[in-house]
FILO-420735 format. One line per 4 residues: number of its first residue (from 1); their letters; for each residue z, y, x of N, C-alpha, C, O. Coordinates in nm, 3 decimals, always signed. Example, Ala and Ser with C-alpha at 12.3 -4.5 7.8 and 13.67 -1.06 7.14 Angstrom:
2
1	AS	+0.780:-0.569:+1.319:+0.780:-0.450:+1.230:+0.780:-0.330:+1.320:+0.846:-0.332:+1.424  +0.708:-0.225:+1.285:+0.714:-0.106:+1.367:+0.787:+0.003:+1.290:+0.804:+0.114:+1.341
! end
This chain:
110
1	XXXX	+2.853:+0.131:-3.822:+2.710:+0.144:-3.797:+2.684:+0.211:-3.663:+2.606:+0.153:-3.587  +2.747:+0.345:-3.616:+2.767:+0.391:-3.498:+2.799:+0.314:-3.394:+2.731:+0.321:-3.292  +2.899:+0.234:-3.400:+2.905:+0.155:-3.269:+2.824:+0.049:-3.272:+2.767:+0.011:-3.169  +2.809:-0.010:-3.388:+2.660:-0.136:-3.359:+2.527:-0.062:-3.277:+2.456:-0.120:-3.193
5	XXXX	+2.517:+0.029:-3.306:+2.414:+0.115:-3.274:+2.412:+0.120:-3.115:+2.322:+0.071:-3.047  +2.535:+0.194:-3.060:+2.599:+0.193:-2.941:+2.575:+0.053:-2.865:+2.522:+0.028:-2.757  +2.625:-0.016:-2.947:+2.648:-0.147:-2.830:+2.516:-0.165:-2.812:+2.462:-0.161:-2.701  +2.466:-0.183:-2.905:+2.283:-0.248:-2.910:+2.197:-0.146:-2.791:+2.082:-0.176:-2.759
9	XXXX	+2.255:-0.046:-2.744:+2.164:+0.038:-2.668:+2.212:-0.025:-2.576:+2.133:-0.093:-2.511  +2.367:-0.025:-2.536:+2.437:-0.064:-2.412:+2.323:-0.189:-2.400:+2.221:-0.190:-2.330  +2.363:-0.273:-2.474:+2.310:-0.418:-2.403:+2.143:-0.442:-2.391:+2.083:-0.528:-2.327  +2.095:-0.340:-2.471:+1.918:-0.348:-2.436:+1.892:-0.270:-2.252:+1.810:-0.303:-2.166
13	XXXX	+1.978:-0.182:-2.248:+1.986:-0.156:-2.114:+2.038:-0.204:-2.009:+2.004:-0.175:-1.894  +2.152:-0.304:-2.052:+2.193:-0.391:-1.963:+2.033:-0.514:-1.910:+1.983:-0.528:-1.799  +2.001:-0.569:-2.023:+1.914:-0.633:-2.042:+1.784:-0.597:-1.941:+1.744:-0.678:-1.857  +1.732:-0.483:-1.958:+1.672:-0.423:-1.859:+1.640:-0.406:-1.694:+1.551:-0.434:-1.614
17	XXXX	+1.781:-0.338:-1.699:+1.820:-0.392:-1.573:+1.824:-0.492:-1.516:+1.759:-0.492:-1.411  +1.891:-0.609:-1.548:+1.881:-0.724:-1.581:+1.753:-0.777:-1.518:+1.740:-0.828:-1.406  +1.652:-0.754:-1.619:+1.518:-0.818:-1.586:+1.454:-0.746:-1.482:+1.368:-0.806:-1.418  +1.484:-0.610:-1.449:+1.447:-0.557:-1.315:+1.470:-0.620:-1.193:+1.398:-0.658:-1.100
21	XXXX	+1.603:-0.622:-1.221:+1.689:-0.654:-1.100:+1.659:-0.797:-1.041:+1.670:-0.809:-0.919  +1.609:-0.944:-1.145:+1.555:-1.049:-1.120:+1.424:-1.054:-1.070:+1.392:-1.154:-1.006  +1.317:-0.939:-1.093:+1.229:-0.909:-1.102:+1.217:-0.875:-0.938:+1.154:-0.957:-0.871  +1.259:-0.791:-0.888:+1.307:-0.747:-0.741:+1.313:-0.884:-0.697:+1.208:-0.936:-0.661
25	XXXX	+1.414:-0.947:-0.695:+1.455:-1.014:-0.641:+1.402:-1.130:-0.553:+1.417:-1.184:-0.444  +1.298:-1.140:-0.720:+1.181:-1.277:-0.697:+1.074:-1.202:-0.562:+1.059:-1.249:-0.449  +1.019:-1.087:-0.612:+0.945:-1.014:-0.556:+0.969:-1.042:-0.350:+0.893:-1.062:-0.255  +1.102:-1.027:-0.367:+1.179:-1.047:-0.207:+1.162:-1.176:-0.133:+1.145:-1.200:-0.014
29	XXXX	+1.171:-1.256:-0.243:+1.181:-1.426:-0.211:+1.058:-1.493:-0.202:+1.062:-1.601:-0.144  +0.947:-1.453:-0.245:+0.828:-1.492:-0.218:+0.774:-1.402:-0.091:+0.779:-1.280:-0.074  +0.740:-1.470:-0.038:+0.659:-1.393:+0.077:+0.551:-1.460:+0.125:+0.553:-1.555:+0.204  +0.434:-1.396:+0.065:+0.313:-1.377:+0.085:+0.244:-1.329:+0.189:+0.251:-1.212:+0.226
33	XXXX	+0.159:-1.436:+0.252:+0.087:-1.389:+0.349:-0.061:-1.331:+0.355:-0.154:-1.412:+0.365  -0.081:-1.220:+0.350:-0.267:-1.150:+0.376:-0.290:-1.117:+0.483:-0.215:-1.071:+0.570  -0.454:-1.150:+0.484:-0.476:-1.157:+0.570:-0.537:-1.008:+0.643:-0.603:-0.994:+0.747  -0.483:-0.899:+0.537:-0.484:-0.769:+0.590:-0.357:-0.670:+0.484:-0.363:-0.661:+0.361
37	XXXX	-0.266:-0.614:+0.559:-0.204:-0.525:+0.479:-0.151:-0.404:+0.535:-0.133:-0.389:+0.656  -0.127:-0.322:+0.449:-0.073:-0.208:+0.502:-0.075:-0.156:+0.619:-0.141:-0.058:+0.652  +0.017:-0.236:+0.705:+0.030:-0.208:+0.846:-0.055:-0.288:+0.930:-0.066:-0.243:+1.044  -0.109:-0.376:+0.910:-0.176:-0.444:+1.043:-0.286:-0.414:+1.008:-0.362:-0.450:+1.098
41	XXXX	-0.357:-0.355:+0.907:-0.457:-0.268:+0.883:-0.521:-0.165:+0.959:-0.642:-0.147:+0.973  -0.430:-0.105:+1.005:-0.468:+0.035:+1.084:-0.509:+0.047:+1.245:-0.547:+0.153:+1.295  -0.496:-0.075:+1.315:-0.568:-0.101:+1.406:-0.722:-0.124:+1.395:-0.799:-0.095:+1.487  -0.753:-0.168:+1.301:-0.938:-0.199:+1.275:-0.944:-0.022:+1.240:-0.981:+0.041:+1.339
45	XXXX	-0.921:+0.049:+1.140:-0.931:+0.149:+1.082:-0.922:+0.267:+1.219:-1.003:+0.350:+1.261  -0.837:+0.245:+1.247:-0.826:+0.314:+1.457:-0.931:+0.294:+1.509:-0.998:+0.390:+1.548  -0.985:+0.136:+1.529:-1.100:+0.139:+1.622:-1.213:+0.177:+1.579:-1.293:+0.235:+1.652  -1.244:+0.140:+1.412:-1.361:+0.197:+1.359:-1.312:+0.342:+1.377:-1.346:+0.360:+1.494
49	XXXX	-1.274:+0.419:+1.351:-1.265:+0.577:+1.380:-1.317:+0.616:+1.493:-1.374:+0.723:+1.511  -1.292:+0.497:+1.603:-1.301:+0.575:+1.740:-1.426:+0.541:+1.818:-1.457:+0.578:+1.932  -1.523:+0.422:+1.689:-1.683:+0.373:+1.722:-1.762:+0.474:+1.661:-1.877:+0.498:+1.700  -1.692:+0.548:+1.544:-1.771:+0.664:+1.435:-1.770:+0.785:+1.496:-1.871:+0.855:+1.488
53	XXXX	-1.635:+0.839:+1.581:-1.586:+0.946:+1.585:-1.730:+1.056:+1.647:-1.791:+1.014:+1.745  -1.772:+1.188:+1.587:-1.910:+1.239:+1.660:-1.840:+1.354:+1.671:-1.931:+1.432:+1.698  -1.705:+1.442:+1.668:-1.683:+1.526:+1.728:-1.583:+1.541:+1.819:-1.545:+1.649:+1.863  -1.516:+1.374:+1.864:-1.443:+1.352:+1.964:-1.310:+1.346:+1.900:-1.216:+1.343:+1.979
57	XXXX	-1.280:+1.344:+1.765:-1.152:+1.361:+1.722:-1.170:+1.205:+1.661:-1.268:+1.165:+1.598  -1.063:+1.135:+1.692:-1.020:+1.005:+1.586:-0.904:+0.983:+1.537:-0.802:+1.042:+1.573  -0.910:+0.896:+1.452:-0.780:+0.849:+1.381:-0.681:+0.752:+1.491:-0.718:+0.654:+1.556  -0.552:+0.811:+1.487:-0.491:+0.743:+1.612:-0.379:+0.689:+1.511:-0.386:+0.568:+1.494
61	XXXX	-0.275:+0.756:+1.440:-0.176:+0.651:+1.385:-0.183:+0.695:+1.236:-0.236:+0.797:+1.194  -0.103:+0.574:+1.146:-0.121:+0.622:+1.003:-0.026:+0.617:+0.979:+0.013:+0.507:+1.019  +0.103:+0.702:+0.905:+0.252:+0.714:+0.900:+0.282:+0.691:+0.733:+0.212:+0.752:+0.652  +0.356:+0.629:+0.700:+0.422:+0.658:+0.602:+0.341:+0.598:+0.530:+0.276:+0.664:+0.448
65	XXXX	+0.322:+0.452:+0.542:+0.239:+0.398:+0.445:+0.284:+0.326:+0.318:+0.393:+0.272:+0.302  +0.208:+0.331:+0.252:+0.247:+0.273:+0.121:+0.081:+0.165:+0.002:-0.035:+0.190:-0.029  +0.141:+0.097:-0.010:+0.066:-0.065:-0.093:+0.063:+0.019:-0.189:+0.165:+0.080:-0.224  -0.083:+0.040:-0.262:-0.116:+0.066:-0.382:-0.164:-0.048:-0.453:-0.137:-0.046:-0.573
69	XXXX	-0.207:-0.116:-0.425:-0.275:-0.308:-0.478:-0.315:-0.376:-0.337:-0.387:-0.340:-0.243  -0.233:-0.496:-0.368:-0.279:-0.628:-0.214:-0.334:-0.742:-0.308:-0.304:-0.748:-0.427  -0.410:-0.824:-0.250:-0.462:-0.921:-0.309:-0.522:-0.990:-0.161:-0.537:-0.934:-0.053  -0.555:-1.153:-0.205:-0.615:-1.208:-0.076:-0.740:-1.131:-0.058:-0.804:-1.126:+0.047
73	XXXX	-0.770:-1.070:-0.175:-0.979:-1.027:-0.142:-0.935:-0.916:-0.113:-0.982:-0.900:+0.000  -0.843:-0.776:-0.150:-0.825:-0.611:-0.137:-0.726:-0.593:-0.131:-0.647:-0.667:-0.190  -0.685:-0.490:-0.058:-0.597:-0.412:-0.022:-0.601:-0.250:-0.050:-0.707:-0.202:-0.011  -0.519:-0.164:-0.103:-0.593:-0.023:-0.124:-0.446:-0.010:-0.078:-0.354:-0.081:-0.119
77	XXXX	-0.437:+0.097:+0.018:-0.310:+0.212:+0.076:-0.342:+0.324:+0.094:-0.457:+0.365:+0.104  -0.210:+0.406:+0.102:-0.231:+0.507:+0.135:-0.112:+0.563:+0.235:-0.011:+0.496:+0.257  -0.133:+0.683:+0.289:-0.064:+0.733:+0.429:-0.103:+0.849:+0.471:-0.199:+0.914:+0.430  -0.002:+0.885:+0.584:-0.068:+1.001:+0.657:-0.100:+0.992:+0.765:-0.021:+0.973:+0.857
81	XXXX	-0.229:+1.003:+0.778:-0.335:+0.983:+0.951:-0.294:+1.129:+1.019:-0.289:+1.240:+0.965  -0.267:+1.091:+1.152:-0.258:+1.153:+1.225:-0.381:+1.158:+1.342:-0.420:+1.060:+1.406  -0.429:+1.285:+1.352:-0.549:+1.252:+1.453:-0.525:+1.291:+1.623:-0.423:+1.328:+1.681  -0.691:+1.261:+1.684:-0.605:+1.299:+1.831:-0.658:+1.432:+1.884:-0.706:+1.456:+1.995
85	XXXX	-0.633:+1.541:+1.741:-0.633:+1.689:+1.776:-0.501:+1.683:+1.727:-0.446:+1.770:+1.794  -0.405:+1.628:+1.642:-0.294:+1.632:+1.637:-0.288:+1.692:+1.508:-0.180:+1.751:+1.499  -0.356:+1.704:+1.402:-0.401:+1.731:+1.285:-0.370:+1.600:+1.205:-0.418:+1.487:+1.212  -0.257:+1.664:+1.114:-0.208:+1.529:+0.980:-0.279:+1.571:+0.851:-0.282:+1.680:+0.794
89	XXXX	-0.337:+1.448:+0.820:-0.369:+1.462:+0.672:-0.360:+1.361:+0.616:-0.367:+1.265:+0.694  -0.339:+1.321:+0.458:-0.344:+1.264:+0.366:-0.409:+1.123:+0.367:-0.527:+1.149:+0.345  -0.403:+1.036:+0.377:-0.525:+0.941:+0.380:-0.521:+0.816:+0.238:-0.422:+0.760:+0.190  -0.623:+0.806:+0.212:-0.641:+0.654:+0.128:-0.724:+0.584:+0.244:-0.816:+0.634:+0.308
93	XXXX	-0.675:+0.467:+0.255:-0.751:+0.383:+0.328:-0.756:+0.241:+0.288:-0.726:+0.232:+0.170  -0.780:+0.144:+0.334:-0.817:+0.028:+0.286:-0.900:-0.076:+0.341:-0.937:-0.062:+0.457  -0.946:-0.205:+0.260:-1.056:-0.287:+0.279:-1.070:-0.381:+0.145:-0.984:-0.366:+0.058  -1.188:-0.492:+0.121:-1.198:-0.554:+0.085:-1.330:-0.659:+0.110:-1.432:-0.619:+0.167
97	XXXX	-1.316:-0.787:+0.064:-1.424:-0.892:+0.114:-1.552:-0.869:+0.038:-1.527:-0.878:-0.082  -1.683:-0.843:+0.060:-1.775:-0.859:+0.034:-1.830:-0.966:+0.023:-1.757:-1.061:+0.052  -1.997:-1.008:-0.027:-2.023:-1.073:-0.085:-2.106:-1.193:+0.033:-2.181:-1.289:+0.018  -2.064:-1.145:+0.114:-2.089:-1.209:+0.253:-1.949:-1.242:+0.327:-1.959:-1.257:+0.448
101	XXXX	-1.818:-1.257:+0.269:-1.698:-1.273:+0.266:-1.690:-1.230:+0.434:-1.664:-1.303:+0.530  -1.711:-1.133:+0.432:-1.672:-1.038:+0.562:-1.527:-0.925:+0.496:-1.502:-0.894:+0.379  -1.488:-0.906:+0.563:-1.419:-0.775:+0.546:-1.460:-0.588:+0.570:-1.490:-0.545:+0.681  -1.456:-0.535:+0.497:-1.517:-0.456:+0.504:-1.426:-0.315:+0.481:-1.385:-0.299:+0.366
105	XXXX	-1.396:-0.223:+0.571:-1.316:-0.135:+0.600:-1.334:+0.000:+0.512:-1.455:+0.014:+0.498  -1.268:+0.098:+0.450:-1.288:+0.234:+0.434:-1.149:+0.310:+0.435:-1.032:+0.273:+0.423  -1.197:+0.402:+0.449:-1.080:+0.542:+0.461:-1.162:+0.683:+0.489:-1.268:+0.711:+0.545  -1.045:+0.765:+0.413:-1.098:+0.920:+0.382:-0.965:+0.987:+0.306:-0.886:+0.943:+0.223
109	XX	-0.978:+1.105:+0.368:-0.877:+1.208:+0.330:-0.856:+1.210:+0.211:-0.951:+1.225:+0.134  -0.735:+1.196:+0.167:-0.725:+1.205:-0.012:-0.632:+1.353:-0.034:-0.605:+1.393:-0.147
! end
């Protein structure tokens, strides 16, 4: 009974893995194109900073980014903005299409 027990864990975890590891894999092999993500994001998000900016400080680079949800309509990330007082903070940033299928930008310190 002990080793049935045993094996049955072994191989539900093999199994696992398993489906992770295919799971990855597929993930790699498809490559999807948007038409805003992560990184090519942060140039609009730069320039809007630097059309908004009212105390002379803007958003210059965003480091260490990371995909919280992509989709053709949204994108939500997050990172660390670096400004041009040289001040790092936290950022969520992003976009998504409105109902006028524009794109439409936000970001703010998280």
């Amino acid at each position: 009974m002990v080793k049935t027990f045993i094996f049955c864990l072994c191989f539900l975890s093999i199994s696992v893995s398993a489906s992770d590891l295919i799971r990855e894999k597929a993930e790699k092999a498809i490559d999807i194109k948007y038409t805003y993500d992560c990184d090519n994001l942060v140039d609009s998000i730069r320039s809007d900073s630097r059309m908004r900016m009212s105390d002379g400080i803007s958003l210059e680079q965003i480091n260490d980014r990371v995909t919280e949800y992509i989709s053709k309509k949204k994108v939500d990330c997050l990172g660390y903005a670096k400004f041009s007082d040289s001040t790092t903070v936290r950022l969520r940033y992003g976009g998504k299409i409105d109902e006028n299928n524009e794109w439409i930008f936000y970001y703010k310190k998280y």
